[in-house]
Backbone as ProteinMPNN parsed JSONL, in Angstrom:
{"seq_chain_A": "XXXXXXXXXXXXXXXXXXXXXXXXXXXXXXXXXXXXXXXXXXXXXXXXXXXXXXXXXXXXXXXXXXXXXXXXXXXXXXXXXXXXXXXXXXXXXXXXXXXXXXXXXXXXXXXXXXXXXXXXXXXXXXXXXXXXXXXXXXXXXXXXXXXXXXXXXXXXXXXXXXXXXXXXXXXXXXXXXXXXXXXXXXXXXXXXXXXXXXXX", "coords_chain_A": {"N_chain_A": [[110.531, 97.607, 85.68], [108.179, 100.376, 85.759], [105.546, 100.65, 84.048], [105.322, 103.517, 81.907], [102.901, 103.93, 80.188], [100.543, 102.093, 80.927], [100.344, 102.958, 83.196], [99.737, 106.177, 82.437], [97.459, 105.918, 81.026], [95.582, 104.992, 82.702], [95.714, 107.35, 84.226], [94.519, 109.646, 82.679], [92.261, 108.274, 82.822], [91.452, 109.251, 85.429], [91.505, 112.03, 85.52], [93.92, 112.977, 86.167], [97.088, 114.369, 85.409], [100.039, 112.706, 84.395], [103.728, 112.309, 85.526], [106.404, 110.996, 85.299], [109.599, 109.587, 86.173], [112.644, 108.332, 86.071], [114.182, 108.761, 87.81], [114.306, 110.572, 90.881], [114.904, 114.004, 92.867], [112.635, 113.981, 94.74], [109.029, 112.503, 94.684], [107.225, 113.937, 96.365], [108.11, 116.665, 95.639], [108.527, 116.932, 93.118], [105.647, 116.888, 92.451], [104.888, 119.412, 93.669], [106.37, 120.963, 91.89], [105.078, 120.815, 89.313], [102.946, 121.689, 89.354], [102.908, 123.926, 90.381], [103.895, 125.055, 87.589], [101.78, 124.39, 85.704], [99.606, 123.701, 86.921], [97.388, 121.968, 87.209], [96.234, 119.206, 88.018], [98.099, 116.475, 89.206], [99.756, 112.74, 89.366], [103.316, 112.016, 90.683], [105.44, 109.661, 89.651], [108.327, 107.652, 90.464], [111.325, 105.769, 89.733], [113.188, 105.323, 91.794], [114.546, 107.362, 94.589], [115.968, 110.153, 95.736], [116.442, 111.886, 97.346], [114.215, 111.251, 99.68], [111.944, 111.14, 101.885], [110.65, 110.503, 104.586], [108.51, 110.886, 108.091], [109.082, 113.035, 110.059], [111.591, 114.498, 108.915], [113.006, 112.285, 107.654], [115.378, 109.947, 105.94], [114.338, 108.121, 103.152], [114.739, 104.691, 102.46], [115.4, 103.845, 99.179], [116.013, 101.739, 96.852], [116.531, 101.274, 92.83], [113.75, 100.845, 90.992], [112.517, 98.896, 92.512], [110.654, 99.269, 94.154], [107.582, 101.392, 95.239], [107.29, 104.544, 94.737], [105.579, 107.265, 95.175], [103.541, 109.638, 94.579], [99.972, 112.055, 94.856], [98.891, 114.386, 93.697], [96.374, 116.168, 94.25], [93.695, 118.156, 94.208], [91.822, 119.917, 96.706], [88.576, 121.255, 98.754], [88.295, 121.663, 101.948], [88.772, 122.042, 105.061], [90.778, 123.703, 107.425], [90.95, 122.743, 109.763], [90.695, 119.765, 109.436], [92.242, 118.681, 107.707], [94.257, 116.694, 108.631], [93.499, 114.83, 108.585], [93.815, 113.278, 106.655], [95.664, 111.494, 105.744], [95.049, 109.209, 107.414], [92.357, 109.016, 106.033], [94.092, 108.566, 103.217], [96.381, 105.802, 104.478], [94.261, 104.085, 105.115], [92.713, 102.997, 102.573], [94.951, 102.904, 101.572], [95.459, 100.535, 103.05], [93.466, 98.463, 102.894], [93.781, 98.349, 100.064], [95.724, 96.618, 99.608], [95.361, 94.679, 101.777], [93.159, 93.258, 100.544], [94.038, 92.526, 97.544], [96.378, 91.157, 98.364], [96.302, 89.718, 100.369], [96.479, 89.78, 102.947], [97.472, 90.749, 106.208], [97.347, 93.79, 106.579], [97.992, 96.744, 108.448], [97.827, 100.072, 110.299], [99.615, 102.567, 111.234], [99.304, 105.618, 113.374], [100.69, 108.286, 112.405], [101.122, 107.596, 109.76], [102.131, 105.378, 109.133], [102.36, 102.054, 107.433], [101.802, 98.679, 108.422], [103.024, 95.167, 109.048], [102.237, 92.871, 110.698], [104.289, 94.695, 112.747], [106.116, 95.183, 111.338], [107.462, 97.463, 108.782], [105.745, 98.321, 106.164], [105.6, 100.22, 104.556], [105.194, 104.061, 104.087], [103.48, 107.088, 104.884], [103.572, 110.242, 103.716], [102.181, 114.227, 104.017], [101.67, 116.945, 102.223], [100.776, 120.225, 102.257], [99.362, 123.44, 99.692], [97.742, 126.303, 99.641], [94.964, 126.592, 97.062], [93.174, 128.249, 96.642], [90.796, 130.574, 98.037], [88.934, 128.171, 99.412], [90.309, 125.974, 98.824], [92.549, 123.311, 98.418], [96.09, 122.479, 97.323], [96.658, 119.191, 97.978], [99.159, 117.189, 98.463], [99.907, 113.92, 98.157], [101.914, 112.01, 99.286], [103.204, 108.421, 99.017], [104.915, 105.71, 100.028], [105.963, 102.062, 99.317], [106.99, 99.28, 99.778], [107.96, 96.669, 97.982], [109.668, 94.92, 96.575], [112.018, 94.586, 97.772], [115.02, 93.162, 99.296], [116.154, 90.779, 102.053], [118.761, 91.831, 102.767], [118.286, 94.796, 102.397], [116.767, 95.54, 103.827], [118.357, 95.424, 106.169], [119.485, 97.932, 106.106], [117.75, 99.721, 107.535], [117.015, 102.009, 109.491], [114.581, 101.231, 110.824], [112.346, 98.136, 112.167], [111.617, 96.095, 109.112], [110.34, 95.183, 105.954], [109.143, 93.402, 103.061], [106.225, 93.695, 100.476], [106.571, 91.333, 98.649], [107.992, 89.506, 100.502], [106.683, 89.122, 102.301], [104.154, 88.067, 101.621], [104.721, 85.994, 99.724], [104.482, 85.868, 96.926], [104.268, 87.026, 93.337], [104.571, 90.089, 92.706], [103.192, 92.713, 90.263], [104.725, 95.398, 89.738], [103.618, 97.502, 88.401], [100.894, 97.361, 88.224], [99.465, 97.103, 90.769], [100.436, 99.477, 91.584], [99.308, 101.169, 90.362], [96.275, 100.412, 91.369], [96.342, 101.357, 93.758], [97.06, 103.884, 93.474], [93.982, 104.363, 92.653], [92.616, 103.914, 94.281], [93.552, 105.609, 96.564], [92.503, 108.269, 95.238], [90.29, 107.876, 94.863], [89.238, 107.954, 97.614], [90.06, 110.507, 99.003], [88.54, 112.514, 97.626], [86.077, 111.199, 98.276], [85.788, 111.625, 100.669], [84.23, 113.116, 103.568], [84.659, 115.201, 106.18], [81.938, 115.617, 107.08], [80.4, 113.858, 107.903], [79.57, 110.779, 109.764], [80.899, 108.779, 109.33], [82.406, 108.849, 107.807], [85.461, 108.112, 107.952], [85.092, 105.81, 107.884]], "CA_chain_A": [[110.206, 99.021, 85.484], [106.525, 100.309, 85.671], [104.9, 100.761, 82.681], [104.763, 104.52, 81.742], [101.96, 103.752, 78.77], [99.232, 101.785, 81.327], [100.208, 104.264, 84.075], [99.161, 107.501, 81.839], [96.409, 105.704, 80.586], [94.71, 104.87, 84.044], [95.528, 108.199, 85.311], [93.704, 110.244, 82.045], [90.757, 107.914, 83.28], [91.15, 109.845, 86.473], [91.754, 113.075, 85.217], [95.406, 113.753, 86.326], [98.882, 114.471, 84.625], [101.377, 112.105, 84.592], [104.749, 112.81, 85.752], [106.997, 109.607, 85.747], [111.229, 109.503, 86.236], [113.325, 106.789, 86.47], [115.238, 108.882, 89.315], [114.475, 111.74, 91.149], [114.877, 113.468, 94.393], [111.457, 113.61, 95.664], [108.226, 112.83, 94.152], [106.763, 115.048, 96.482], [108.577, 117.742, 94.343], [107.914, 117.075, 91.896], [104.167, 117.253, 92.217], [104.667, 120.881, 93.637], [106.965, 121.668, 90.851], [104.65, 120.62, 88.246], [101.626, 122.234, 89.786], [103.461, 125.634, 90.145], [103.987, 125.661, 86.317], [100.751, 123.727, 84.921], [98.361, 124.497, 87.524], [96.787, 121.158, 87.093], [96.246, 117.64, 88.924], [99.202, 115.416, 88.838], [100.694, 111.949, 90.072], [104.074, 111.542, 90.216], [106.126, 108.341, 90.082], [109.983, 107.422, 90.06], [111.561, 104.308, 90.383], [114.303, 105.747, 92.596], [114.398, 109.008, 94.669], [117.561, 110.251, 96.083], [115.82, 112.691, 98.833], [112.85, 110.878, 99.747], [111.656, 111.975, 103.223], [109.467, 110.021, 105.964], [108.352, 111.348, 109.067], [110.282, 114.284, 110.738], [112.624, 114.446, 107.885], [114.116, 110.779, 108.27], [115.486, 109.559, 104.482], [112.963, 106.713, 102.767], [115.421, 104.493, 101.192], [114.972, 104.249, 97.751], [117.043, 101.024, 95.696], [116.183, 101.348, 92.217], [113.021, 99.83, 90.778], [112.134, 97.649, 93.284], [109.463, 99.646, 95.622], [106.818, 102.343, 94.912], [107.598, 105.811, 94.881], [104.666, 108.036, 94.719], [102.77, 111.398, 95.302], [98.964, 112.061, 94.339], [98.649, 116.016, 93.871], [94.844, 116.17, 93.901], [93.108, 119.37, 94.661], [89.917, 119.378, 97.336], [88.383, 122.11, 99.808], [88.571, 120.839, 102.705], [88.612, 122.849, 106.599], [92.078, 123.121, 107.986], [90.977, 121.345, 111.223], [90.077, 118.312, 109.057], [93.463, 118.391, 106.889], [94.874, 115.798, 109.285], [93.015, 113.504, 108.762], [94.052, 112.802, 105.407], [97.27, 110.72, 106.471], [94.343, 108.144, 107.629], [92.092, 108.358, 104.991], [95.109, 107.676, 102.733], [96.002, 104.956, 104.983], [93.107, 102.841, 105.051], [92.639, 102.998, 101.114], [96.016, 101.369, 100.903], [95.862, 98.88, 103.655], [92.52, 97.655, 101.843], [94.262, 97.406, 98.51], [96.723, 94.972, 100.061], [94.409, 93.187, 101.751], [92.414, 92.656, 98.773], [95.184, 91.656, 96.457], [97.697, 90.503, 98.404], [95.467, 88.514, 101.396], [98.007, 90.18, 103.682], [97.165, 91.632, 107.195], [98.092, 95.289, 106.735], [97.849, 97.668, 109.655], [97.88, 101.732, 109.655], [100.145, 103.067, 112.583], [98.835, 106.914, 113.293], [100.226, 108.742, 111.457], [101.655, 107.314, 108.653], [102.774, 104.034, 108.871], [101.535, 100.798, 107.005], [102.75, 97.903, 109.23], [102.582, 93.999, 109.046], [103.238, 91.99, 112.393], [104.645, 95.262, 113.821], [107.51, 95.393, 110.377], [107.001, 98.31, 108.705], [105.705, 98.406, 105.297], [105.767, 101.99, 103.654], [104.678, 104.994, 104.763], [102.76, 108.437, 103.614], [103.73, 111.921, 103.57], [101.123, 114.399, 103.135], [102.007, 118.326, 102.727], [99.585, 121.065, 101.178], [99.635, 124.342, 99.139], [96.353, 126.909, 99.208], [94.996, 126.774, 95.564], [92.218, 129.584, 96.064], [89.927, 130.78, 98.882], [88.806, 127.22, 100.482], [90.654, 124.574, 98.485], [94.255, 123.612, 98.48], [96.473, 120.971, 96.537], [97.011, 118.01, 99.156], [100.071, 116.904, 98.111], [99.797, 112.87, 99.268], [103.38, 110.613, 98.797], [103.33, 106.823, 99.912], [106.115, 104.808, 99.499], [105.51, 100.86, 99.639], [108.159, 97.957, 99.625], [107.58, 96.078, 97.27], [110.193, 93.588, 96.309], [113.355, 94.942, 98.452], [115.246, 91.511, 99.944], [116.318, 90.777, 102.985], [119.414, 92.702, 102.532], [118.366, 95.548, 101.912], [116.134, 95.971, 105.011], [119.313, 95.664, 107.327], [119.827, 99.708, 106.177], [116.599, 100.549, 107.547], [116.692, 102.161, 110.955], [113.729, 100.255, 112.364], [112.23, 97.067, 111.792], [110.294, 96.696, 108.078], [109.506, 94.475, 105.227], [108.143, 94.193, 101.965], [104.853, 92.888, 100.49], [107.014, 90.2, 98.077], [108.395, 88.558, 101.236], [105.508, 88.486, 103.455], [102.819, 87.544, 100.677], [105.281, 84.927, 98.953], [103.822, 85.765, 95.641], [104.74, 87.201, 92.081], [104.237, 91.14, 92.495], [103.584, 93.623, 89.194], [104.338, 96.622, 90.38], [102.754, 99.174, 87.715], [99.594, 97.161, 88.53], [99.932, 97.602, 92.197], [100.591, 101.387, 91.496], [97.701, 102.052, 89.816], [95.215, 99.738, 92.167], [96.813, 101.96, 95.106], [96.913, 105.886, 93.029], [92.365, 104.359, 92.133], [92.08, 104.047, 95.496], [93.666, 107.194, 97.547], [91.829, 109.122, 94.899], [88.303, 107.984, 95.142], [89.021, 108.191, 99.056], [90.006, 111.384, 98.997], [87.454, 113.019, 96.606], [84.701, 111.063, 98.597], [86.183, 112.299, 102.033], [83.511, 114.267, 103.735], [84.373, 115.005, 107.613], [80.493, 116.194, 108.118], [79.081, 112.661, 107.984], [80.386, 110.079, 110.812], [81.078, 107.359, 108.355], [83.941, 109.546, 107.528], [86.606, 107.335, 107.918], [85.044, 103.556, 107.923]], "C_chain_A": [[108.689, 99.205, 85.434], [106.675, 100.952, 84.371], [104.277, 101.761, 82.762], [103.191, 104.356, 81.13], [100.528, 103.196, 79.664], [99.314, 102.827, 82.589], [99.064, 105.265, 83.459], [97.754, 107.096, 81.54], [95.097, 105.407, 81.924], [94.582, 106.275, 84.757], [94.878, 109.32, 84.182], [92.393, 109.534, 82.7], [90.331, 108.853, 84.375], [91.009, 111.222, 86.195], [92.967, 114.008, 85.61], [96.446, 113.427, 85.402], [99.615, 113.102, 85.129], [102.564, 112.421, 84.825], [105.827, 111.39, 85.941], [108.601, 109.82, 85.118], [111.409, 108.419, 86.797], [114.297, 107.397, 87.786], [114.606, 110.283, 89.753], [114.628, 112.369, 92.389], [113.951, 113.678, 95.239], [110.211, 113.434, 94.878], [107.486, 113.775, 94.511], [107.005, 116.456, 95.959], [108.438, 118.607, 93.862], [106.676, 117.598, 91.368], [104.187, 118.556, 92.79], [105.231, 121.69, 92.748], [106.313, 121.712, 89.847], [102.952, 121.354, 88.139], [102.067, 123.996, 89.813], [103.489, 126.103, 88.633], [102.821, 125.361, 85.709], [99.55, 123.826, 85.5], [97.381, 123.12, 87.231], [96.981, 119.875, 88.276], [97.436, 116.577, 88.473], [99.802, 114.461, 89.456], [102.012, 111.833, 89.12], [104.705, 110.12, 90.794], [106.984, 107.999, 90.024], [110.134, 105.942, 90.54], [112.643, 104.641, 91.593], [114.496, 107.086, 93.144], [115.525, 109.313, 95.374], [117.511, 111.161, 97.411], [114.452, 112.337, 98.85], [112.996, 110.995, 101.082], [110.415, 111.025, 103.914], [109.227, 111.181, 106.99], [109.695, 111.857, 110.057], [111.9, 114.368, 110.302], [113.567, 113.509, 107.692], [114.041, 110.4, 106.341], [115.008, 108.247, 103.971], [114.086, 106.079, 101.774], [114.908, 103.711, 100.269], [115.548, 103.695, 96.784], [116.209, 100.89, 94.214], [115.389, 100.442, 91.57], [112.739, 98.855, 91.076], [110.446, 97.883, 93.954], [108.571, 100.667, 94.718], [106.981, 103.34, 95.382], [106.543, 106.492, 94.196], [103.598, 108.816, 95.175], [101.677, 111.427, 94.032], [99.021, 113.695, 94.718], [97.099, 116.511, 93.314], [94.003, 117.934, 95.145], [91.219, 118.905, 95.322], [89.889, 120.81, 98.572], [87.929, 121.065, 100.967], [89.302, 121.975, 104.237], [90.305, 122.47, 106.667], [92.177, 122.328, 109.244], [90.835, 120.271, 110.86], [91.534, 117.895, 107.74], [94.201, 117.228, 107.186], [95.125, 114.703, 108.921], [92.904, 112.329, 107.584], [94.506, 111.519, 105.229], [95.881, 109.326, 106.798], [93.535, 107.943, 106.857], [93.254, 108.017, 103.738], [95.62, 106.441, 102.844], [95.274, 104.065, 104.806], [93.074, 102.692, 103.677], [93.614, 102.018, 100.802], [96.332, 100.258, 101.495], [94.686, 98.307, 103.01], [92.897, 97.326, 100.691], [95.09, 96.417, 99.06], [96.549, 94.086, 100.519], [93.58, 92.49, 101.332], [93.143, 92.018, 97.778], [96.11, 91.07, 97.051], [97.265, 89.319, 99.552], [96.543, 88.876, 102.487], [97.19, 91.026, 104.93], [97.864, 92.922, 107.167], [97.782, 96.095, 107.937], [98.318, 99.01, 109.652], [98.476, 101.948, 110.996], [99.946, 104.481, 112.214], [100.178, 107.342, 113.753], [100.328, 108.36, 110.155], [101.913, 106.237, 108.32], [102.029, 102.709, 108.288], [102.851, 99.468, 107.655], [102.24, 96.143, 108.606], [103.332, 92.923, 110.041], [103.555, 92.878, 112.924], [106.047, 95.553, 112.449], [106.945, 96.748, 109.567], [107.113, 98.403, 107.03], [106.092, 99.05, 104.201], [104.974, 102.613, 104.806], [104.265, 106.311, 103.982], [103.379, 109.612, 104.572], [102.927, 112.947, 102.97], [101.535, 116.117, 103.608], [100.826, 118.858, 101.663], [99.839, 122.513, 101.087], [98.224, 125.42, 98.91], [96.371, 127.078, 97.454], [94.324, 128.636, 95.511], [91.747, 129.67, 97.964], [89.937, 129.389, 99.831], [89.154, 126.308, 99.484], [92.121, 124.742, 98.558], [94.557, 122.496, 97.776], [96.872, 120.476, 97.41], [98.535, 117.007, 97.886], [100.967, 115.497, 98.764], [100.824, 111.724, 98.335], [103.153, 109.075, 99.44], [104.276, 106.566, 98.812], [105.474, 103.178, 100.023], [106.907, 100.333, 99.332], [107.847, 97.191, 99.45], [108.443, 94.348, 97.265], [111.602, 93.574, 97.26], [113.148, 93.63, 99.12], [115.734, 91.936, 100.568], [117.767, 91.828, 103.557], [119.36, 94.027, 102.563], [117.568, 96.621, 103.229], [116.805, 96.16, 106.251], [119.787, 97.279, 107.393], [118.934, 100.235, 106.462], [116.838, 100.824, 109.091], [115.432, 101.458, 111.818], [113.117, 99.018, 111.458], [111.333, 96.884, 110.548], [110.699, 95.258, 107.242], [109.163, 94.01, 104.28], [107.15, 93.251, 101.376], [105.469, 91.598, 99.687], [107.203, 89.135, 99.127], [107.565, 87.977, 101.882], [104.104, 87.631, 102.379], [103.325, 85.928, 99.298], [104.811, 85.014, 97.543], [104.48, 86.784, 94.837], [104.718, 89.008, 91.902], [104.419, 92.195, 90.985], [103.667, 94.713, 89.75], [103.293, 97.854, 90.165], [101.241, 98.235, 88.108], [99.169, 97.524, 89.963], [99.545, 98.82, 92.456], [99.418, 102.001, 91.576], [96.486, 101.589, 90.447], [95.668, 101.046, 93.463], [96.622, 103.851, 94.515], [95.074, 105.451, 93.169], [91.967, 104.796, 93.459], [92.153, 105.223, 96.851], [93.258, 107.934, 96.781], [90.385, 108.866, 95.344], [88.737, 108.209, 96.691], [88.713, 109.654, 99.759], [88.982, 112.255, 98.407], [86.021, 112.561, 97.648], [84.941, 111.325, 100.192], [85.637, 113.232, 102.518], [83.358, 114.267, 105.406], [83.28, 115.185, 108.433], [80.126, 114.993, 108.742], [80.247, 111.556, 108.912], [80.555, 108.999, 110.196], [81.814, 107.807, 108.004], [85.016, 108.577, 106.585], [86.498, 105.794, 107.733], [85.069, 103.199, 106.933]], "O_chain_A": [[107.978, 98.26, 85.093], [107.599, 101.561, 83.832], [103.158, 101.799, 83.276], [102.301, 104.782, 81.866], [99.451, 103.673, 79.307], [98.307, 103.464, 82.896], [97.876, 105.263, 83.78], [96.861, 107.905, 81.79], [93.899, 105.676, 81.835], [93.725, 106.516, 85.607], [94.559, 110.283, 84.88], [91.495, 110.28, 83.09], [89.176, 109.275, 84.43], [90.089, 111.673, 86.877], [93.082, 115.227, 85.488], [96.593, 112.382, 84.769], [99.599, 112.682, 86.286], [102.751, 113.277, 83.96], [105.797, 110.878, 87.06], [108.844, 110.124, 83.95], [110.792, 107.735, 87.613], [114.964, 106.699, 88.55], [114.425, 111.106, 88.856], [114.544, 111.564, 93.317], [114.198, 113.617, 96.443], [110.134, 114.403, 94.122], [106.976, 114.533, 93.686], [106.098, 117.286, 95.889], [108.309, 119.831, 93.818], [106.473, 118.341, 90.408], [103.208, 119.138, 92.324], [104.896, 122.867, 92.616], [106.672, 122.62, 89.098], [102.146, 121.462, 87.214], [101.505, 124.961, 89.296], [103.195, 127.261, 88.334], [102.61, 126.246, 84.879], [98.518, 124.006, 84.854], [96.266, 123.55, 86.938], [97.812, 119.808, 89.182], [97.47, 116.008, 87.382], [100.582, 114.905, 90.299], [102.149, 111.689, 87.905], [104.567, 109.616, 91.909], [106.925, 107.612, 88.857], [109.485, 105.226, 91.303], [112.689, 103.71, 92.397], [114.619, 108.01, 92.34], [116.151, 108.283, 95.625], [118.351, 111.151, 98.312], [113.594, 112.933, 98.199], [114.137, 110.966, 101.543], [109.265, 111.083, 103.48], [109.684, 112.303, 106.776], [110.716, 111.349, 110.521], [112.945, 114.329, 110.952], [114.767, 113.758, 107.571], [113.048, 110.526, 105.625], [115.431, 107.249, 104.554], [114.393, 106.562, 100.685], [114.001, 102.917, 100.522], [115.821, 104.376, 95.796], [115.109, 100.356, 94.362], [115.845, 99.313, 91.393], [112.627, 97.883, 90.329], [109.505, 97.113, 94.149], [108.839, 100.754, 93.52], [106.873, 103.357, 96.608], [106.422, 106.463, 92.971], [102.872, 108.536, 96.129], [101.9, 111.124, 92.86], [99.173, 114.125, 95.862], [96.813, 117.063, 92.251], [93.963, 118.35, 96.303], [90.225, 118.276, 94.96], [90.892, 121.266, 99.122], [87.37, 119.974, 100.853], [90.382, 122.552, 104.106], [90.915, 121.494, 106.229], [93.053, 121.571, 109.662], [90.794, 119.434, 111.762], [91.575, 116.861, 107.074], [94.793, 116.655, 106.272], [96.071, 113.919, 108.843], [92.361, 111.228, 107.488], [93.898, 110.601, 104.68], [96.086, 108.358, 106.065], [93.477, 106.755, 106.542], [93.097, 106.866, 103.329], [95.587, 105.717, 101.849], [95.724, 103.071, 104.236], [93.823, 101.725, 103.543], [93.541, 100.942, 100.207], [97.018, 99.317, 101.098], [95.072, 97.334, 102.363], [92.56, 96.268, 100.159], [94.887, 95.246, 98.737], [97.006, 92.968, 100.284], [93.264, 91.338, 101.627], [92.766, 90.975, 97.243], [96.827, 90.356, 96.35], [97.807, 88.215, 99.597], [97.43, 88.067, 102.757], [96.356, 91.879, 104.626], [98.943, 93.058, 107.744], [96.758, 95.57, 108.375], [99.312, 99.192, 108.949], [97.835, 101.502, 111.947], [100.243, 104.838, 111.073], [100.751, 107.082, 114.812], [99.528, 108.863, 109.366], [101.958, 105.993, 107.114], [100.984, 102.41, 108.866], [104.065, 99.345, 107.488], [101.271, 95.971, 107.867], [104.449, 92.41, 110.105], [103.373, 92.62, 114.114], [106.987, 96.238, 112.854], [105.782, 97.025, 109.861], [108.217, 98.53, 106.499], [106.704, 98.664, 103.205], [104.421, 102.19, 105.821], [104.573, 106.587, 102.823], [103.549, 109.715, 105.786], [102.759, 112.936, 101.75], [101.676, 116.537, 104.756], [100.232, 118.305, 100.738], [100.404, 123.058, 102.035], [97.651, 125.234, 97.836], [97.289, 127.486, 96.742], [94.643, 129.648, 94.888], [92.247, 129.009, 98.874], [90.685, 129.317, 100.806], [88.168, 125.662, 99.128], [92.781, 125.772, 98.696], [93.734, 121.616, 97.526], [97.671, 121.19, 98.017], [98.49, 116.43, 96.8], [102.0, 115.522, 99.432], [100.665, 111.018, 97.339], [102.893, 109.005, 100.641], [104.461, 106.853, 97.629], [104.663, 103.087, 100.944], [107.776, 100.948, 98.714], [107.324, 96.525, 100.344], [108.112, 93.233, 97.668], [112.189, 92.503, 97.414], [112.113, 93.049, 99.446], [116.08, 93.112, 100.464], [117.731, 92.454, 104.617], [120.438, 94.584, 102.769], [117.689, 97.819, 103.487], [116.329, 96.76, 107.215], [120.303, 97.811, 108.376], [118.787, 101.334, 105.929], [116.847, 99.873, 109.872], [115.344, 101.229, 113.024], [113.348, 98.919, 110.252], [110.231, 97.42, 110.666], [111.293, 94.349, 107.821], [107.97, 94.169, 104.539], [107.185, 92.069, 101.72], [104.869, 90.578, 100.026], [106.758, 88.006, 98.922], [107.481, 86.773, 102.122], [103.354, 86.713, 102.71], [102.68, 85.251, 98.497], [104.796, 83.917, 96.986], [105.275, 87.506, 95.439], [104.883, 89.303, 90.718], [105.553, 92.464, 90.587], [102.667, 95.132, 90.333], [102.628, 98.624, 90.858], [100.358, 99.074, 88.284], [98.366, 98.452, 90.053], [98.677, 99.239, 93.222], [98.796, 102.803, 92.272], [95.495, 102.268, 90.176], [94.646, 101.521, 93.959], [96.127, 104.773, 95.164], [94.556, 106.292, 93.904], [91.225, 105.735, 93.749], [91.328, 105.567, 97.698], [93.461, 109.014, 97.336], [89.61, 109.548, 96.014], [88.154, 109.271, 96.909], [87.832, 110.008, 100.543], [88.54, 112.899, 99.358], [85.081, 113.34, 97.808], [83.946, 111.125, 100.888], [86.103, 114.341, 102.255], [82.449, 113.687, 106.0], [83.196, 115.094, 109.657], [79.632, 114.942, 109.868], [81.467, 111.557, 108.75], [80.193, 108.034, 110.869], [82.481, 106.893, 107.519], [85.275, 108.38, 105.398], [87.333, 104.913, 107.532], [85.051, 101.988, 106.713]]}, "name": "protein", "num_of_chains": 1, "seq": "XXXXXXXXXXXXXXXXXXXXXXXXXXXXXXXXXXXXXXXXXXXXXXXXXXXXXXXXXXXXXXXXXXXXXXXXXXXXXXXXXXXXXXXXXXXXXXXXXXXXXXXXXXXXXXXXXXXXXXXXXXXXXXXXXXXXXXXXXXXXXXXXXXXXXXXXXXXXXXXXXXXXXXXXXXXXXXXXXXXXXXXXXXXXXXXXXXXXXXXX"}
C-alpha cells in the first residue's frame, strides 16, 4: 500500500492537497471533483481505479495495489497552442526518474506512452479546465506498472511490462510516487515555451 502519511507530507512541501483512495474510478476525477469544491491544487492517488482511461477512451487496467495510479491537478497560464505539449513535458520528467532510479532505458512514444524495448510501460492523460482569464488547471494522470506479473499483462491489448520485471529489483512504490509527482511538478511550473530549451 503507499504510504498516505509520507505522501501528504511531500506533497504540503509542494504546496498541493492530497487526495488518496484505496479504489476509485478515475483519479482524473477526482482531481476535477476536488478542484470544483476546494478550488485548490491537488494530487490524487488510488491504488485501484475501476474507470481508468488511456488514449481514445481505451480502459488502463488497474489490479489492486500493484501499479501507480495518479493525476497532478496543478494550475499554470499557459497559451492554448502550447497546451500540447504538456503530454511531453510530463513524459520526459518521468522517463528521467526511471532512468535515474531504476538504470532502465525508458522511452516516450508521442503522445503518451512510456515504452521499454518497444513494451509499454504506463502512460499519461492530460485534460484541462479554464481557472480565470489566462490560466487553467492541467489536469495530468500517469499510470506506471509497477509490479504487475507476467499474468497479468496477457489482459493488456498490446504489448507492455512493468518496471519490477524489467529492472529485476525491489520496488517501493510510495517512494517511486513521490520521486515521479517532484518531478512532473517542477517540469511543469518551469515549462516556458518562449525559450528553445523548452523541452531538453
Amino acid at each position: 500500500m503507499i504510504n498516505e502519511v509520507v505522501l501528504q507530507r511531500a506533497l504540503d512541501q509542494l504546496g498541493f492537497d492530497c487526495c488518496y483512495r484505496q479504489q476509485t474510478d478515475s483519479t482524473n476525477a477526482d482531481v476535477l471533483q476536488y478542484f470544483q469544491q476546494h478550488q485548490r491544487q491537488v494530487v490524487a492517488v488510488s491504488e485501484s481505479q475501476s474507470a481508468g482511461r488511456g488514449r481514445r477512451g481505451r480502459q488502463w487496467l488497474s489490479p489492486f495495489a500493484q501499479n501507480i495510479y495518479c493525476t497532478v491537478g496543478i494550475i499554470k497560464s499557459l497559451p492554448a497552442s502550447d497546451q500540447a505539449l504538456l503530454s511531453i513535458v510530463a513524459g520526459i520528467a518521468l522517463c528521467r526518474v526511471l532512468r535515474k532510479q531504476l538504470e532502465i532505458e525508458v522511452s516516450l512514444k508521442w503522445p503518451n506512452d512510456l515504452l521499454f524495448q518497444g513494451l509499454k510501460l504506463g502512460g499519461i492523460l492530460i485534460e484541462s479546465r479554464p481557472v480565470d482569464n489566462d490560466s487553467f488547471l492541467f489536469v495530468i494522470g500517469f499510470g506506471l506498472n509497477v509490479l504487475m506479473e507476467k499474468e497479468h499483462h496477457a489482459e493488456i491489448p498490446q504489448p507492455s511490462t512493468s518496471l519490477q520485471l524489467v529492472s529485476q529489483r525491489k520496488i517501493d512504490r510510495s517512494e517511486l510516487l513521490i520521486q515521479c509527482i517532484q518531478a512532473v511538478v517542477a517540469a511543469i511550473r518551469s515549462f516556458d515555451p518562449t525559450k528553445a530549451s523548452a523541452l531538453a
